[in-house]
N, C-alpha and C positions, 0 to 999 in steps of 0.2 A: 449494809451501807450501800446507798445506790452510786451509781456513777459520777454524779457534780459533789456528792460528800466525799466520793474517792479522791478526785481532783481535787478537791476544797484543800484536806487535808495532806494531800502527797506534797500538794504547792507550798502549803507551812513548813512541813518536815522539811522538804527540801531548800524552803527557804531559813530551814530550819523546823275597744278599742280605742273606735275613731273618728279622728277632727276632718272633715269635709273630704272631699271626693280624693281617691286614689289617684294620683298622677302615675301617667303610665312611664314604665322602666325606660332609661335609655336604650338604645343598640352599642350597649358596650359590651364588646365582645371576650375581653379581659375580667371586667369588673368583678368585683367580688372576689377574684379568684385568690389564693395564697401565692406569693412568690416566690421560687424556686431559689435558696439560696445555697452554694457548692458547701458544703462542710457541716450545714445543718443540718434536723431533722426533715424530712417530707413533712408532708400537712399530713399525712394520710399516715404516717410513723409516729405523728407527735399525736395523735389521736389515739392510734391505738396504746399510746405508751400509757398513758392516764389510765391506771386502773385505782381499783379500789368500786367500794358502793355506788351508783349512779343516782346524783340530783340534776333533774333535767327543769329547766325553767327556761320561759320566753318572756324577751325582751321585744317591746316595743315602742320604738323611737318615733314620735309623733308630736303634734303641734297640740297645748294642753291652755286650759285657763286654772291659775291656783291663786287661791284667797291669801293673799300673803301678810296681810291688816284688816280691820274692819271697815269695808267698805275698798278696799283694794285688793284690785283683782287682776294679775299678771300673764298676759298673753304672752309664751311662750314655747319651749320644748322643753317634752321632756319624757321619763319609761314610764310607761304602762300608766298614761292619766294623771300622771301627778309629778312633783317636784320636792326636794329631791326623789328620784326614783327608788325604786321597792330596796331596803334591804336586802343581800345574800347573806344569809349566814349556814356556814358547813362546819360539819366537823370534820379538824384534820385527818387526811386522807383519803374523803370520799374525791369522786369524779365528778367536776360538772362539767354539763354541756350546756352552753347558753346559746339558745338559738333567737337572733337579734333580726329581727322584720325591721325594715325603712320604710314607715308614712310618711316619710319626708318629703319636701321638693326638690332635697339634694344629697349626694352622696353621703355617709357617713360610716364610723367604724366603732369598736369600741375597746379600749386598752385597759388592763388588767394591772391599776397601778399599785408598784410595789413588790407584784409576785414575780418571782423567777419564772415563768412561764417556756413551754419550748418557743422557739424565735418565730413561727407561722401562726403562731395565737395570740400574738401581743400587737396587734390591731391599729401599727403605723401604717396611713397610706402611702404606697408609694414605696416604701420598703419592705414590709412584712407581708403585706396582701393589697389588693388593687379596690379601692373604697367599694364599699356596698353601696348599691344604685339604687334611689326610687323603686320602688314596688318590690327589693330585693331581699334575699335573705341571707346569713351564713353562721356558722354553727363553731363553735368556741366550747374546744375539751382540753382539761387540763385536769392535773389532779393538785386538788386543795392543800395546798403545805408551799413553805410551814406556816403553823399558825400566827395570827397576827392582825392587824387592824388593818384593812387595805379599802381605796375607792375603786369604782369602774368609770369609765366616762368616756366622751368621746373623745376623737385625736383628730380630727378633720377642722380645721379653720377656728373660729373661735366657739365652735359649737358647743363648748366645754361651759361658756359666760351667756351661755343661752338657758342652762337650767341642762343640760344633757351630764347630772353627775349623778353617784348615787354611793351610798356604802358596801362592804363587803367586809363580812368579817370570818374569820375560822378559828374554828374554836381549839385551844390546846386540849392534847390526852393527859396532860398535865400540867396543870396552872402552876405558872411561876409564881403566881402573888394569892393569897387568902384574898377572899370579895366574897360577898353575900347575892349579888347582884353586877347585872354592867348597864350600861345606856349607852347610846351612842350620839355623841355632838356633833354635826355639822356646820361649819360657819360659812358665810356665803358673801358675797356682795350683790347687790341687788341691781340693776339696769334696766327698768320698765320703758316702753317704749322702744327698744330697740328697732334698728332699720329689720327687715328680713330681706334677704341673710344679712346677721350682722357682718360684718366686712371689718379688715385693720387694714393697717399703716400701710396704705397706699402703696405697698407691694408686688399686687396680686395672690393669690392664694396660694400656701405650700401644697405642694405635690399633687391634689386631684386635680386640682385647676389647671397644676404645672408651675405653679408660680410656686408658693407656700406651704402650707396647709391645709388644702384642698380647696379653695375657692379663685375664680378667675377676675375677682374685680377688686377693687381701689379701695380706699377709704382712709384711715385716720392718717397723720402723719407721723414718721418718726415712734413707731410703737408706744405713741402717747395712751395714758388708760381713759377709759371713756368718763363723764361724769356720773357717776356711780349716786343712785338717790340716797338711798341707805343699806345697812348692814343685817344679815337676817341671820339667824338661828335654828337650827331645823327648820328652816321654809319660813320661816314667822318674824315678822319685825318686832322691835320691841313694844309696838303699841298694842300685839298680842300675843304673848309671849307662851312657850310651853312650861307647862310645872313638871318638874321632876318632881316625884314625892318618896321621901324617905322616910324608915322608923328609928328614932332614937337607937342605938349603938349599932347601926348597920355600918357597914365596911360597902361603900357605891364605888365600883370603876368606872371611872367615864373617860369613854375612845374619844377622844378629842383630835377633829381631821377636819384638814381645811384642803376642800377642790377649789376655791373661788378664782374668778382671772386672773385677777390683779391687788389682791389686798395679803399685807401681813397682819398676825392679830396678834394683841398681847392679851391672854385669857386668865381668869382669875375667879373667885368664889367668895364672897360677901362672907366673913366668921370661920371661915375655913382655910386652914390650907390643904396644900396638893402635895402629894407623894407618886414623884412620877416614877415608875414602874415597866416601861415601854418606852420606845422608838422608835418612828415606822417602823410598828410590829415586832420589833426581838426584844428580848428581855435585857434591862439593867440592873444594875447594881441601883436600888432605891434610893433616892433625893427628894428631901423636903421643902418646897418651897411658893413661895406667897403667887407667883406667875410666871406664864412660859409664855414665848414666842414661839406659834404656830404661822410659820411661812406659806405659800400654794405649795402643795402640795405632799405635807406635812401630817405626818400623824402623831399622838402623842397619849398613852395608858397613863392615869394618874389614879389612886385611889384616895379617898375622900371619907374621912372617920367622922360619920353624922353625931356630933357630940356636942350640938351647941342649936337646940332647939328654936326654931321660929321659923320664919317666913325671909329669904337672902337670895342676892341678885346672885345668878352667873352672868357673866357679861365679857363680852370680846369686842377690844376698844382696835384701833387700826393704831401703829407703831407714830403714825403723823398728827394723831390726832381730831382729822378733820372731818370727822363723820360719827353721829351718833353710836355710843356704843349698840352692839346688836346684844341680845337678853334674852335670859329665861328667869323662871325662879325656882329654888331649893325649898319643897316647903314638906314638911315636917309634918304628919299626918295626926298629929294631936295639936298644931299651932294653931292658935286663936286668928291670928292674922292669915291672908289668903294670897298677899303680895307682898313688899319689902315697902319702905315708906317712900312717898315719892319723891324721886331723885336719887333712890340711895345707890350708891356705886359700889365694887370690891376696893377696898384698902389698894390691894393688889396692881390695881389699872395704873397707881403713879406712884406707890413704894415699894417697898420691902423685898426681899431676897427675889431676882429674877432668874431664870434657869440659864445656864451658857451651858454654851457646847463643851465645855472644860468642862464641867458636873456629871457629864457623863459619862460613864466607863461599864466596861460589856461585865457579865458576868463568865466570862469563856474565859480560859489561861489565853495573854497573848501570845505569838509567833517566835519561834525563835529571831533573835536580830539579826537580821541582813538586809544587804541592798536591793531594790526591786529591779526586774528587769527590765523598766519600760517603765521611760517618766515621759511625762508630757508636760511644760509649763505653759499654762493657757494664761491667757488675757482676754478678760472680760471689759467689752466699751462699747458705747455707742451712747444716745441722748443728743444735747444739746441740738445743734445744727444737722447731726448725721438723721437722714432715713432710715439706719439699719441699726441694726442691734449683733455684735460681733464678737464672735471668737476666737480670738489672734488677726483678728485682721479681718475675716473671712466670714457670709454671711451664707447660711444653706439658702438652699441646695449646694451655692456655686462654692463650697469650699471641702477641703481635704480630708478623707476620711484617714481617725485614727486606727492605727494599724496595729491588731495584736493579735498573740499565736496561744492555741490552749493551751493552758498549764501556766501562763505566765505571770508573774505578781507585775502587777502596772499600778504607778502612781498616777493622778492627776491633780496637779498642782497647782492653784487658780488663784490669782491677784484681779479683785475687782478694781480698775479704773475708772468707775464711774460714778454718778449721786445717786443713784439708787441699788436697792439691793437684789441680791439675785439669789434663789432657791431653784441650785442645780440637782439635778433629775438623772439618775442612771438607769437606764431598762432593762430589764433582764438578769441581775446581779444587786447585790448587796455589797456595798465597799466599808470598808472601816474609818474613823476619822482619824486624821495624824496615819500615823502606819498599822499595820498588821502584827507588828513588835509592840505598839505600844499601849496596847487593853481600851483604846479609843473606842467606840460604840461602833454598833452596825447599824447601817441606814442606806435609804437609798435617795435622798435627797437632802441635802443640805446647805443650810444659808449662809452664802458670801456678803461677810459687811461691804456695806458701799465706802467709797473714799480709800483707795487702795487697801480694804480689808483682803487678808490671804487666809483661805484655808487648802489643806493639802489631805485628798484621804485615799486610801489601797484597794485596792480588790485581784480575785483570784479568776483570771479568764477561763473558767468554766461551764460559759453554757456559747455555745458555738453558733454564729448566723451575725447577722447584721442589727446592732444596736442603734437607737438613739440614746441621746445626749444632747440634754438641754435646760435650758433657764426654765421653768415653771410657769414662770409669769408669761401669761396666755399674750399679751399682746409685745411681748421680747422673742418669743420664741417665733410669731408670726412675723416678726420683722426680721430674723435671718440669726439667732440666737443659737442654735444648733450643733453637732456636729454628729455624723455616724461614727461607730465604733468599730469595725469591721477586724471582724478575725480571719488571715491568711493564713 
């Protein structure tokens, strides 16, 4: 048992390449570098702690053009020539090192979301490491576990709603669910023409810039989302859409993960239902149902029993309505048809049994019942007339960091005030929903209904350094949506 399962558990008991010319580096004399945090690991500690087999892979952040419809073609950013960026997939336990080159014209970093990572690998600027420069490089080891469905992407401004995402998956030494097979779904929203650099809510940029998010100039107001053209599916609109193809009695997992900036999806499959199986990445107790909401930043294991021959939409509608669903299609490798008929939609998108966070429940014995040591009750607000986007008041950088000590079970207990929803983000840790008593699911991002919705979830302060903590939605978080976590 390593050190944070020690903690984990002692906490329950006792709580019971390239696009045009190289722009040359700044003279940042910092830049790049990992930030020294008291109680952490070193960079150079959390390196060598990562053992196991070595997968070394290079990342490169650079300006791309990807055919995302027939006859459309989107300048943007993105790894290694394309969008979404390449696949990781490891098996748990190996080592990666990802060594991340910037062809960019601006700083950038990259965050490892969902994994417990040690605190100088998880790729916030301005807290974790000092942004990678133009013409820079820097090098990302951690060991792979636990397994689970996870993204990579950037953390710098809204470089995220630029095309800078990508998957990552690890594979379990033992699969909690029978599957014959897996795929993996991306949902995305789409923003062509973008300014470069896209720029938000007339803030200035957190942390590189000094402002934000890494950038030092202006732009939208009031962390409004931008007008979004349409919705894409692995890279692809629905006007060309990917086939998944299956065989008659196969058992398909499909990782279903949303990095997009600013859209929630309600996902679904035309003659089939879903048997979700996962939550970012840990295993549940299995539920059967016609559609889920998938939030930013959200992953979600469903399995899918091919038992209903022909050619059927997948399809991810936005929770408003107001944007073409994004699509693929299901088709069946002896079906006569090659597409679904035109128009045809999942049942799923406007009825039958939808997923709630109630459905879900961990497969682990909960905690013994007791009280946590450390609550926090947040208020989430901002919209209307405000520029900022707030957490009790307070908008990052210029607010309060929460203060907790290893070993401690802390609550965070959040009432959304405002009309929109918000999918909160914890770094570095996995919390449970509801409490640690009560067999609620492990995640590490979860969605606050709008309109004074509350939810309340636990975790165990076990991995020591300075966290973020924040709304998901790329253009809340760069209007001041945040908070660090900070262990004393």
């Amino acid at each position: 048992m390593d050190r944070r399962h020690f903690l984990y558990h002692t906490a329950l008991a006792g709580a019971a390449t390239l696009v045009g010319c190289r722009p040359e580096a700044p003279r940042y004399a910092e830049a790049g570098r990992p930030i020294a945090v008291p109680g952490a690991p070193s960079y150079q500690a959390a390196r060598d702690a990562a053992t196991g087999p070595a997968r070394q892979v290079r990342l490169v952040a650079e300006a791309v053009e990807v055919e995302v419809g027939p006859g459309e073609v989107w300048r943007t950013w993105g790894y290694n020539g394309g969008y979404p960026g390449p696949e990781i997939r490891l098996a748990e336990g190996e080592r990666l090192e990802a060594t991340v080159e910037n062809r960019l014209a601006e700083a950038t970093t990259i965050h490892w979301h969902g994994i417990p990572v040690p605190n100088p690998m998880d790729g916030v600027p301005g807290l974790t490491q000092e942004p990678i420069p133009p013409g820079g490089e820097f090098v990302y080891a951690f060991a792979a576990e636990p397994a689970g469905s996870y993204l990579y992407h950037s953390h710098v401004g809204l470089q995220l709603d630029r095309g800078l995402v990508a998957p990552l998956v690890i594979e379990e030494r033992e699969p909690h669910v029978a599957y014959d097979r897996d795929v993996t779904i991306v949902l995305d929203d789409y923003l062509p023409g973008a300014p470069e650099p896209l720029t938000a809510p007339g803030r200035g940029g957190m942390m590189g810039g000094r402002g934000r998010m890494g950038r030092g100039r202006g732009g939208m107001m009031g962390g409004q989302v931008p007008p979004y053209r349409g919705l894409l599916l692995n890279g692809k609109l629905p006007t060309d859409p990917v086939a998944v193809e299956v065989r008659r009695g196969e058992r398909l997992r499909m990782r279903v993960m949303n990095p997009s900036g600013a859209t929630t999806f309600r996902f679904a499959v035309g003659g089939h239902r879903l048997t979700v199986t996962h939550a970012d990445g840990e295993p549940v107790r299995p539920v059967t149902v016609d559609a889920l909401l998938v939030s930013m930043g959200e992953r979600y294991d469903v399995v899918l029993e091919a038992d209903n021959p022909g050619a059927w939409p997948i399809a991810a509608a936005t929770v408003e309505g107001t944007s073409a669903p994004a699509q693929a299609v299901l088709r069946y490798r002896d079906a006569a048809a090659v597409r679904p008929r035109e128009g045809a939609l999942p049942d799923g998108l406007t009825g039958g049994r939808l997923l709630r966070l109630d459905d879900l429940r961990s497969v682990e014995e909960p905690a013994p019942a007791t009280r946590p040591d450390r609550t926090f009750d947040l208020t989430l607000s901002g919209g209307m007339m405000s520029s900022a986007w707030t957490i009790d008041g307070q908008a990052y950088p210029d607010a309060a960091p929460l203060a907790v000590r290893e070993g401690e079970r802390v609550r965070l207990s959040m009432t959304n005030h405002s009309a929109m929803l918000h999918p909160m983000h914890l770094h570095g840790h996995f919390f449970r929903t509801g409490d640690l008593s009560s067999g609620g699911v492990r995640k590490d991002t979860v969605l606050v209904p709008a309109h004074m919705g509350r939810v309340a979830v636990e975790f165990v302060a076990d991995n020591p350094g300075r966290w973020f903590f924040h709304c998901h939605n790329a253009y809340h978080l760069e209007a001041g949506m945040a908070r660090e976590v900070r262990y004393v």
